[in-house]
N, C-alpha and C positions, 0 to 999 in steps of 0.2 A: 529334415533330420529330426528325431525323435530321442529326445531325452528322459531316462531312464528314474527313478528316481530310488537309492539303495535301499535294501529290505533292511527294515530293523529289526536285531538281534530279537528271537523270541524269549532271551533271559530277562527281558523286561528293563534293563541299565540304560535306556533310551539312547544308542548307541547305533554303527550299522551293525549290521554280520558280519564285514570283514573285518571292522576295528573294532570288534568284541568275541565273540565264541567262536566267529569261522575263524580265526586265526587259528586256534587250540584246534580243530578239526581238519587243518591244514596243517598241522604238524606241530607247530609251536604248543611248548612244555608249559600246561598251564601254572602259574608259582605258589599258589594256596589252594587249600581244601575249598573254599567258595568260590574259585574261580573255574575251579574243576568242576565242583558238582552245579554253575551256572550252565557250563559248557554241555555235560550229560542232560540237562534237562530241555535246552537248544537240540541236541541230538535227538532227542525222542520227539519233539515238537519236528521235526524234519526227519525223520525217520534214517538217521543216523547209525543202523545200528551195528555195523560196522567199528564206527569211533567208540560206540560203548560198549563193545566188548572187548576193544584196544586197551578201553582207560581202567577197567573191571581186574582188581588184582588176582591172578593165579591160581589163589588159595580158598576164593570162594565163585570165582567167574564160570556162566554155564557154558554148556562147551555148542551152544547156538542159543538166537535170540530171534523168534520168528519176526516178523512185520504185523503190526495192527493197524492199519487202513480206519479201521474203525473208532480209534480214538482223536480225535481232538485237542491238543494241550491248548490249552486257553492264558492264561498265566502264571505266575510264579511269583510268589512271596517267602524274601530271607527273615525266618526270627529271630535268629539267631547264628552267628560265626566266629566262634572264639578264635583266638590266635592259637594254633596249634602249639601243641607243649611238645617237645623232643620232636618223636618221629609221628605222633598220631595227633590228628585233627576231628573234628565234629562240626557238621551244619544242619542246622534245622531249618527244615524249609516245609511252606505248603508250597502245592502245586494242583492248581484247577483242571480240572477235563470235561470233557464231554463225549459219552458213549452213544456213537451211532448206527448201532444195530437194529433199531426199530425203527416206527414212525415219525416219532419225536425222540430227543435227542435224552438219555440220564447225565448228571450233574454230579460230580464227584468231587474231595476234595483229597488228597492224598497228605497226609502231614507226615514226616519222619526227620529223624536225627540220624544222618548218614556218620558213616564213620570212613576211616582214609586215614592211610600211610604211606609215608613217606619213603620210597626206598629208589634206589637205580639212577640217584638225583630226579625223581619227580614224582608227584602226588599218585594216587591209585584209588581207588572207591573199591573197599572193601565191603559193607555190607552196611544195613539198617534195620532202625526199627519204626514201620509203618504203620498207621492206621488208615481204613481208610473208609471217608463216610459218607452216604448219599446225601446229594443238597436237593431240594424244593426252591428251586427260586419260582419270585412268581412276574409274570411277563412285566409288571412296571418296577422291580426291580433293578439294581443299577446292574449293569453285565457281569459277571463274576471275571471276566478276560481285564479290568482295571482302564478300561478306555472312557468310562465318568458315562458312559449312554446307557439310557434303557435298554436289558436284555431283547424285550423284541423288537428294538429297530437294531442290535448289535448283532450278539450270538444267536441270539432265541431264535426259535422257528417264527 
């Protein structure tokens, strides 16, 4: 018999999948704007995109989200998560990647302040404001994905 060992959540809460984001992608209402926009950024990291365009409100969701095979979500960093005031919420978060269309892999880090309201009794991700900027790491740098190893015995080529 062969024992399985659970995948941990890619929102980075050192957690599994099921008792963190795969619950919220298995239906359960996630309760804050950072738990939501934890859960969307799991989605994308597992190409979810289903759930996020479930969690994507109405008013600015597109009406398809194709698949990128070619990116990489590597980690995720909260800066910030205030407590939502009335009905709308903000989370600032980075989120690392890596684009592998070429030979060797570009390094990106995406920062933005998501915004989300509250309505239907549950959060929604309406929309943000991104930047997004190429990184240079360099191979004995520490991995940008937060696991404390050298990029090139971690992510790196």
């Amino acid at each position: 018999m062969t024992l399985t060992t659970p995948k941990t959540c890619p929102c980075g809460n050192d957690l599994t999948l099921d008792n963190c984001c795969g619950r919220y992608h298995h239906g359960e209402v996630a309760p804050t704007p950072e738990a939501l926009m934890r859960s969307r950024y799991a989605a994308f990291a597992l190409g979810l995109n289903d759930y996020l365009l479930a969690t994507w409100h109405t008013s600015t969701r597109p009406s398809s989200l194709p698949p990128d095979p070619d990116t990489e979500w590597k980690g995720l960093t909260i800066v910030a998560a205030e407590p939502p005031l009335a009905n709308v919420g903000y989370v600032h978060f980075r989120a690392f990647f890596c684009e592998r269309r070429r030979e060797h892999g570009r390094w990106h880090v995406l920062d933005e302040v998501s915004r989300f309201t509250h309505e239907e009794q549950r959060w929604w991700y309406v929309d943000g404001t991104p930047t997004l900027t190429r990184l240079k790491p360099r191979r004995n740098d520490p991995c940008l994905c937060g696991s404390g190893r050298k990029l090139k015995v971690c992510c790196g080529e």
